[in-house]
C-alpha positions as CSV (number, residue, x, y, z in Angstrom):
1,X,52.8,32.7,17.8
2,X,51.2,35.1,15.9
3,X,47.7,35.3,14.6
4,X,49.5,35.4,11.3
5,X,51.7,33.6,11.7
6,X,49.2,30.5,12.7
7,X,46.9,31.1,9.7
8,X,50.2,30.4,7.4
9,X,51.1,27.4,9.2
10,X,48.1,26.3,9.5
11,X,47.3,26.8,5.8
12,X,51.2,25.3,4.6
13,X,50.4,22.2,6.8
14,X,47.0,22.0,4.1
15,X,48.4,22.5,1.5
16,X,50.9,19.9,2.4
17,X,48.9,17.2,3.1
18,X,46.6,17.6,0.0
19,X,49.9,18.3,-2.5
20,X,51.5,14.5,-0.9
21,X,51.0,11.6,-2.1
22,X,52.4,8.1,-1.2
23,X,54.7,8.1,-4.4
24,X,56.4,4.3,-4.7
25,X,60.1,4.4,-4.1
26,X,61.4,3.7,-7.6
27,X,59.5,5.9,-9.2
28,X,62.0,9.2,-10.6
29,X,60.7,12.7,-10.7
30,X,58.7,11.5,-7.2
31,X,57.8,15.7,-6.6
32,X,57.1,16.4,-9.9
33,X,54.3,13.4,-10.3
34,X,53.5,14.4,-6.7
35,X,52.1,18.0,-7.8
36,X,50.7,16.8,-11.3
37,X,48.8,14.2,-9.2
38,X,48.1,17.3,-6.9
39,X,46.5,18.7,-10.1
40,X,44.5,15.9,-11.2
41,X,42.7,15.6,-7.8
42,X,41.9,19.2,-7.8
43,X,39.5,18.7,-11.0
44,X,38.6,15.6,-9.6
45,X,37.4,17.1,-6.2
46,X,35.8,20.0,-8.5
47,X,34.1,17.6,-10.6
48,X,32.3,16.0,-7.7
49,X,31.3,19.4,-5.7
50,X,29.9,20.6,-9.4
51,X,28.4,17.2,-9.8
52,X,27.0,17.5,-5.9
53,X,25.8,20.9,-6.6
54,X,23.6,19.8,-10.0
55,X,25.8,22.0,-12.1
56,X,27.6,19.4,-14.1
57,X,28.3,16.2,-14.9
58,X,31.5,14.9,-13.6
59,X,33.0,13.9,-16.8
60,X,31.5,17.3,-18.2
61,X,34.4,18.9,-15.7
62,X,37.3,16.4,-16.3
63,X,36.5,17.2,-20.2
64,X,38.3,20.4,-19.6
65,X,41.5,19.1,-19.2
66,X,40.7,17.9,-23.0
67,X,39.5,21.6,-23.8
68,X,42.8,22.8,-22.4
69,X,45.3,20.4,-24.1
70,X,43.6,21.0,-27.2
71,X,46.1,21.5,-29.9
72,X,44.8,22.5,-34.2
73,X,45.7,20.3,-36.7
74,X,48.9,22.0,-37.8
75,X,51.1,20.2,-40.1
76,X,54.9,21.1,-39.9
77,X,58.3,20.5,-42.0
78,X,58.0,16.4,-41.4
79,X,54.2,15.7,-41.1
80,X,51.3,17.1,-42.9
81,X,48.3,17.1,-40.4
82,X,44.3,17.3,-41.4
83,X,41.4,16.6,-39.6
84,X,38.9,14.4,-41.6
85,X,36.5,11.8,-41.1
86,X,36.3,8.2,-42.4
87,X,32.7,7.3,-43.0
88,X,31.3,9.7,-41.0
89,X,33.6,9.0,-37.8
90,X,36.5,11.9,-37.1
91,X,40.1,11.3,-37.3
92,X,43.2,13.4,-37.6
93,X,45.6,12.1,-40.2
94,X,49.4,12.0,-40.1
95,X,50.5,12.0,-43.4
96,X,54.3,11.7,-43.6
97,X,56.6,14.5,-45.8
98,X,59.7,12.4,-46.4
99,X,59.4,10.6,-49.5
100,X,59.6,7.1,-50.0
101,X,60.6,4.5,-52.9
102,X,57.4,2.0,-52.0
103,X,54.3,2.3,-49.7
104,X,54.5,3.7,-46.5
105,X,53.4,1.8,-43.1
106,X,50.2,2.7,-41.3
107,X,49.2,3.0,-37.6
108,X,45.5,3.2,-36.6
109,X,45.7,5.2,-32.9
110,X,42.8,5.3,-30.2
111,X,43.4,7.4,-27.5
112,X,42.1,6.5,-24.0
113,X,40.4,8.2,-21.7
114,X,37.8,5.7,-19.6
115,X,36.0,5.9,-22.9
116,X,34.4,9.4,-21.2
117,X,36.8,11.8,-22.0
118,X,40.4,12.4,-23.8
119,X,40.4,13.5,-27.7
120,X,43.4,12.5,-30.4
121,X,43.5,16.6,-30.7
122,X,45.0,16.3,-26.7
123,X,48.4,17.8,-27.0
124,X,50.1,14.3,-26.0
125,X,48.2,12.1,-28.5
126,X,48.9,15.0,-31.2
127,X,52.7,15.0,-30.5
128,X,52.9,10.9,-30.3
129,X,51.3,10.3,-33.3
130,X,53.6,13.2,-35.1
131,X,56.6,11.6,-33.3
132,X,54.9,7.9,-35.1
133,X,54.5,9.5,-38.3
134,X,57.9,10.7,-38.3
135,X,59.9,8.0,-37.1
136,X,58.1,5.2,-38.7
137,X,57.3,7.0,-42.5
138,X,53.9,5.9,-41.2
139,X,50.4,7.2,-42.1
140,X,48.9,7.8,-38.9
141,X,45.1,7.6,-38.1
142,X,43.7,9.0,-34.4
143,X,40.7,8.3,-34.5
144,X,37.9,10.9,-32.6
145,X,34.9,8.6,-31.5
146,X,32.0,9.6,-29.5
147,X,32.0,10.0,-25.8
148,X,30.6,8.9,-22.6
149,X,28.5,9.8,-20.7
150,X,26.1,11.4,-23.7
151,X,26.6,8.2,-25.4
152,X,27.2,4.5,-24.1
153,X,28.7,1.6,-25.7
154,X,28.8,0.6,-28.2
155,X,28.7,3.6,-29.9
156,X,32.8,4.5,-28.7
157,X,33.7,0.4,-30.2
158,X,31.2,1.3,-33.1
159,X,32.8,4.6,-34.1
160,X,36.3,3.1,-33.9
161,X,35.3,-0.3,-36.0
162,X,33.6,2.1,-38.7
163,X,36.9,3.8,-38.7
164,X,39.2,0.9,-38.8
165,X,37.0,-0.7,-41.4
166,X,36.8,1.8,-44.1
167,X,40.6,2.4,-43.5
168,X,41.6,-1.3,-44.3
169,X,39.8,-1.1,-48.1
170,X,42.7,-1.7,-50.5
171,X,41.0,1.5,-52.4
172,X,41.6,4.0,-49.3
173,X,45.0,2.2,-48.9
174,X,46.0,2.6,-52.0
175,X,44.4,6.4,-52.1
176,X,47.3,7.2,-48.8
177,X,49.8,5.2,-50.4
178,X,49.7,2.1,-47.4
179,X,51.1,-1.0,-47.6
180,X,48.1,-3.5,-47.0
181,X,50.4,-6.2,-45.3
182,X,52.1,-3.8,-42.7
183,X,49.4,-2.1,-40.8
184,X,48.8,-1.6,-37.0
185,X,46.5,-1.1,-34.7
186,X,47.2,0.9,-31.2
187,X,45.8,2.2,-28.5
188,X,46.5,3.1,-24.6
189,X,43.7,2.5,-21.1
190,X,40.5,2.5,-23.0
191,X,42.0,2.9,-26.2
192,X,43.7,-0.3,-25.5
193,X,40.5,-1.8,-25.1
194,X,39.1,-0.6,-28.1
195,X,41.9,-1.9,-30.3
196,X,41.8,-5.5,-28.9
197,X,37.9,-5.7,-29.0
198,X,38.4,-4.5,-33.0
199,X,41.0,-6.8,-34.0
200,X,39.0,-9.8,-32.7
201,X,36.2,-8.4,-34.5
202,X,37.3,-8.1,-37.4
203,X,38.3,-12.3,-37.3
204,X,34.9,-12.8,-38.2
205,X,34.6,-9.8,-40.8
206,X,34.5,-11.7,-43.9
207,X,34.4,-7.9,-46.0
208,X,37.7,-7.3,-44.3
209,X,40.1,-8.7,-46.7
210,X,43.3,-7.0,-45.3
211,X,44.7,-8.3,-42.0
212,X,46.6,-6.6,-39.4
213,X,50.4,-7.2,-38.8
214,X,50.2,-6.1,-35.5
215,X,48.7,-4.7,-32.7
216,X,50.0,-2.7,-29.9
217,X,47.8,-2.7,-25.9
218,X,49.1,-0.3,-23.8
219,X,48.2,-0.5,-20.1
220,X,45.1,-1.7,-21.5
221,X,41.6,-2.1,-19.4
222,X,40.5,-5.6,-20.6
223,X,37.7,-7.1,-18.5
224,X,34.5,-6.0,-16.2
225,X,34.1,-9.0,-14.3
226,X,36.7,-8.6,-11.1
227,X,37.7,-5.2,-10.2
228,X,39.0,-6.2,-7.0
229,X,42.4,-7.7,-8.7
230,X,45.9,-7.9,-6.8
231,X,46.1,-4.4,-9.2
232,X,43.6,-3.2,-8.2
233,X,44.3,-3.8,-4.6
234,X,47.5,-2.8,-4.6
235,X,47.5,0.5,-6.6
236,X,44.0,1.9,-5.3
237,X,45.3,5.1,-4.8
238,X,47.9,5.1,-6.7
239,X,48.5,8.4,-9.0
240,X,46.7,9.2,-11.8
241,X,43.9,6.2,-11.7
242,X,42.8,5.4,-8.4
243,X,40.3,2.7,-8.2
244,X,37.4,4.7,-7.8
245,X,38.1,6.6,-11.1
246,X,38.4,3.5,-12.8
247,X,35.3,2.1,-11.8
248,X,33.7,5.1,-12.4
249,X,34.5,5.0,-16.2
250,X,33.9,1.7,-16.3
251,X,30.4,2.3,-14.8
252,X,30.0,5.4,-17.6
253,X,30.7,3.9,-19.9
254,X,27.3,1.0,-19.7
255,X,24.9,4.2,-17.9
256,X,24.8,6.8,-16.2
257,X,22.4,4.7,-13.3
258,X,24.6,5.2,-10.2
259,X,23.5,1.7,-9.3
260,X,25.8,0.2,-11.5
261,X,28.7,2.5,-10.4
262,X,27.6,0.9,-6.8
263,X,27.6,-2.5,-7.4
264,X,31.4,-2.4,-9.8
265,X,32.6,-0.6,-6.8
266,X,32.4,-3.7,-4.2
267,X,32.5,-6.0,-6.7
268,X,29.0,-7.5,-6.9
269,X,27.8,-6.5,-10.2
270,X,27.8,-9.9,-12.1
271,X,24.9,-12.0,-12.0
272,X,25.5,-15.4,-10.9
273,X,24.1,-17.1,-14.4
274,X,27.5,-15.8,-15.8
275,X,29.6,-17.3,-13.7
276,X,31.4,-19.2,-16.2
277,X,32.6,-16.1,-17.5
278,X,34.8,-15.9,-14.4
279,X,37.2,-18.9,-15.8
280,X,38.4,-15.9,-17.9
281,X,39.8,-13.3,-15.7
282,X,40.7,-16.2,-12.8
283,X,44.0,-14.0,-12.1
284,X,45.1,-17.3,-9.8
285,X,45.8,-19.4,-12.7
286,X,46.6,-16.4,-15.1
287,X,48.9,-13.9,-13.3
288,X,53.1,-15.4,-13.1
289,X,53.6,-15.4,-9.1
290,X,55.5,-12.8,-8.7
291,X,52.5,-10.1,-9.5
292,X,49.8,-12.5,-7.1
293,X,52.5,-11.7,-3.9
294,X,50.4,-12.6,-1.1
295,X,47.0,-12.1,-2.4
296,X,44.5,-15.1,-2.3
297,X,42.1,-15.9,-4.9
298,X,38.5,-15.7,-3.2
299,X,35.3,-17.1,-5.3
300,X,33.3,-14.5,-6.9
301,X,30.3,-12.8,-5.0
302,X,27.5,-12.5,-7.2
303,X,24.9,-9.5,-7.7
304,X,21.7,-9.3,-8.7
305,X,20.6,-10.6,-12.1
306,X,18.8,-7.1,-12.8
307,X,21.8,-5.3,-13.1
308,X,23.2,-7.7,-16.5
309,X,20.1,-7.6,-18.0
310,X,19.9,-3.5,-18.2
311,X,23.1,-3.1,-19.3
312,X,24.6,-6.4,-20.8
313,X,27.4,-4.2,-22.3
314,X,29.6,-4.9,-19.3
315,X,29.2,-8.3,-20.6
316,X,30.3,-8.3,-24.0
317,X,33.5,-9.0,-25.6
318,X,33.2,-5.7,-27.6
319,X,33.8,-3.9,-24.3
320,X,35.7,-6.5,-22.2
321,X,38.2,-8.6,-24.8
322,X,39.4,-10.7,-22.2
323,X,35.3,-12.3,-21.9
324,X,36.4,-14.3,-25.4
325,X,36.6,-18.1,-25.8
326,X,40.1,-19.3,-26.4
327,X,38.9,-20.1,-30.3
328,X,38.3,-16.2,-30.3
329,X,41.6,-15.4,-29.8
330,X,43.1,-17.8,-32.6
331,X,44.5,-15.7,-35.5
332,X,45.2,-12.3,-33.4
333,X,48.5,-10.7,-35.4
334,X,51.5,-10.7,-33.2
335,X,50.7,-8.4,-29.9
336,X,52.9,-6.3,-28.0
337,X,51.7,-5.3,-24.4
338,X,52.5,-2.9,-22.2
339,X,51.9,-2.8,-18.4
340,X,52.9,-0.4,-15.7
341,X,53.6,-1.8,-12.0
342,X,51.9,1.1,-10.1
343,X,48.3,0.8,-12.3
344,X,45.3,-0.6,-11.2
345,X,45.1,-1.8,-14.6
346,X,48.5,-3.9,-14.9
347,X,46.8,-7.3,-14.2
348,X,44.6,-7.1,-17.2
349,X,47.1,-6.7,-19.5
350,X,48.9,-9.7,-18.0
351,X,46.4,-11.8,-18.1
352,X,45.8,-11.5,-21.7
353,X,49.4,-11.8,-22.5
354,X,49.1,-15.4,-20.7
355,X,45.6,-16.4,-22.3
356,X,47.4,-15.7,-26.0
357,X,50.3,-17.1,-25.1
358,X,48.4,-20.5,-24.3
359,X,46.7,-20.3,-27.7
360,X,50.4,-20.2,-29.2
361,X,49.9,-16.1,-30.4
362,X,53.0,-14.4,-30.2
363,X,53.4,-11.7,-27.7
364,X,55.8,-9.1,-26.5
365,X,55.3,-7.9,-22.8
366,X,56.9,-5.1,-22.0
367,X,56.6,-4.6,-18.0
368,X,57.7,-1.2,-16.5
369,X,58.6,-1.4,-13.1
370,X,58.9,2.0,-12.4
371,X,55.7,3.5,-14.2
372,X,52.1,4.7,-13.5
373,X,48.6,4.4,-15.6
374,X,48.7,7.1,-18.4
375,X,52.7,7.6,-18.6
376,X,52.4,8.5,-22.0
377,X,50.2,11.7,-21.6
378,X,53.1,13.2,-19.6
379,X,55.5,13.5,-22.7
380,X,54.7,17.7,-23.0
381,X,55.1,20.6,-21.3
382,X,55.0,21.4,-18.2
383,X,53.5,18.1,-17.0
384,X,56.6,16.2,-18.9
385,X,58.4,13.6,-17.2
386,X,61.5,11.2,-17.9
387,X,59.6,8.1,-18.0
388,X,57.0,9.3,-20.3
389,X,59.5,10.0,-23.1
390,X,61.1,6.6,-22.5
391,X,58.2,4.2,-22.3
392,X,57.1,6.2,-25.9
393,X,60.5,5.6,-27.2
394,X,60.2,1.9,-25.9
395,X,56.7,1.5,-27.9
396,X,57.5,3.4,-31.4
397,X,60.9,1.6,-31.6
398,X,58.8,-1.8,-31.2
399,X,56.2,-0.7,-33.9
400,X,59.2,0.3,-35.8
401,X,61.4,-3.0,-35.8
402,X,57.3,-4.9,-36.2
403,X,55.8,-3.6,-38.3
């Protein structure tokens, strides 16, 4: 064999092994998500040789898959698109063309993201909410809050609660032509999070006078205290959010002090004096058998106290819903959740679906079998897949028969 002719065998045999990916049997499209995934761990393995090198930070590099999937506010013959802010906060609106007899519906969006990057500009979030806007006669409000790492919660739950708060005043209703009874909230991974944490906020909010009819979780990231899940185990590295990324936002989004990021990452970052936060996320009691398979529940190992007193965000409700009281939940609008089997992620949802269940809320869970974290980012071209335009047709049809 030739000199050559090694080097390209050599070389295909490289590019082989990093292109493939374990890719779970029923999943469609198996190449296709195999070379997007391909993709996504190129700018990962960037972002950490940048990061390595003191150039930038990490998320500073995944940020430019935000840059690239930018899209302009362009409105077109069915939607009128602006961006504008609500005190303060950026949003792009969706304002509907067709006209209507009566007030239109409303859907408050927030895009996820790990809370450190992703933008309701993004190409995907821009052509969902159009699609939403469209389909539904709905106003439509993405909402643009501040990133991670420059800023930490709360400032992403603060932006959003400014956001959804001004919005739900009967005058700014009435200024966009909204119904007051038939508003929801969204969101999907850490936007997910961000609309569950606002909508048991705003339980307490006595100046909110309008009430959400609904509120839609998808794949949603729900709790800090046990990242070592069946989930978590099963799908580690899983496309497109392997463990490791997920911790890492998580981490981010509390500090930028790797020792956090450390600690979340073999599951020893919560001090033993909140132990009885753990009855929260117990997955044993909360997760239907067939999703435990033949994982065993093991107790908790505790880290050090220091860690929870420098950054008690990872703590709070606001950034980890599923930490709530069962009286907390009490008064939630009806709830449709949405997991995907190969996400690291899936457990969380599930387990708030059974804890609102037990207060008697009513809930919709819509399992897909055959789906990954982030399904709905892959609904344009060329990264476009099958299952991406179903699981969004799935969700808008449910807003649309809801709300």
């Amino acid at each position: 064999m030739g000199t050559k002719s090694l080097c390209l065998l050599l070389a295909s045999v490289l590019v082989a092994y990093y292109v493939y990916t374990p890719i779970p049997e029923n999943i469609e499209e198996r190449w296709k998500l195999m070379l997007i995934n391909a993709g996504f761990r190129t700018v990962s393995h960037v972002a950490e040789f940048a990061e390595w090198l003191g150039l930038m930070h990490y998320m500073e590099v995944l940020m430019m898959i935000t840059s690239i999937e930018y899209t302009a506010p362009i409105s077109d013959e069915n939607v009128t698109v602006t961006d504008t802010k609500f005190n303060n906060v950026p949003a792009r609106l969706y304002i509907p063309r067709k006209q209507s007899s009566g007030l239109k519906r409303a859907v408050i969006y927030i895009h996820g993201g790990g809370w450190c990057v992703g933008g309701s500009a993004m190409e995907p979030y821009d052509l969902l909410s159009r699609w939403t806007a469209n389909k539904l006669n709905a106003v439509v409000v993405s909402v643009e809050y501040r990133l991670a790492p420059m800023y930490h919660f709360p400032v992403q739950f603060e932006d959003v609660y400014t956001v959804v708060k001004f919005f739900l005043q009967n005058s700014v209703l009435a200024q966009y032509g909204v119904d007051p009874n038939r508003i929801c909230i969204s969101g999907d991974s850490a936007g997910g999070n961000l609309a569950a944490a606002v909508a048991q906020q705003l339980l307490d909010d006595l100046e909110v006078k309008v009430k959400l009819k609904i509120q839609a979780l998808l794949y949603p990231a729900l709790q800090t205290l046990d990242l070592d899940l069946p989930s978590y185990k099963d799908n580690e590295n899983k496309p497109i959010l392997p463990k490791s990324l997920m911790v890492r936002f998580w981490s981010e989004y509390f500090t930028t002090d790797v020792s956090l990021q450390e600690a979340m990452a073999s599951n020893r970052h919560v001090p033993a004096e909140s132990s009885h936060l753990f009855r929260f996320v117990n997955w044993s009691n909360l997760l239907p058998e067939k999703f435990k398979k033949d994982h065993v529940y093991a107790s908790p190992i505790y880290g050090s106290s220091m860690l929870g007193k420098k950054y008690p965000g990872f703590l709070d409700p606001r950034a980890a819903p599923l930490l709530v009281d069962d009286t907390k939940l009490l008064g939630l609008p009806v709830t449709y959740v949405l997991t995907c089997q190969h996400d690291v992620l899936r457990d969380d949802g599930i387990m708030y679906v059974s804890r609102l269940r037990e207060v008697g809320i009513e809930v919709i869970h819509d399992h897909i079998e055959d789906a990954i974290h982030g399904v709905l980012m892959f609904i344009t071209s060329p990264t476009d897949l099958a299952l991406g335009h179903r699981v969004a047709n799935k969700y808008i049809e449910w807003v649309n028969v809801n709300l």
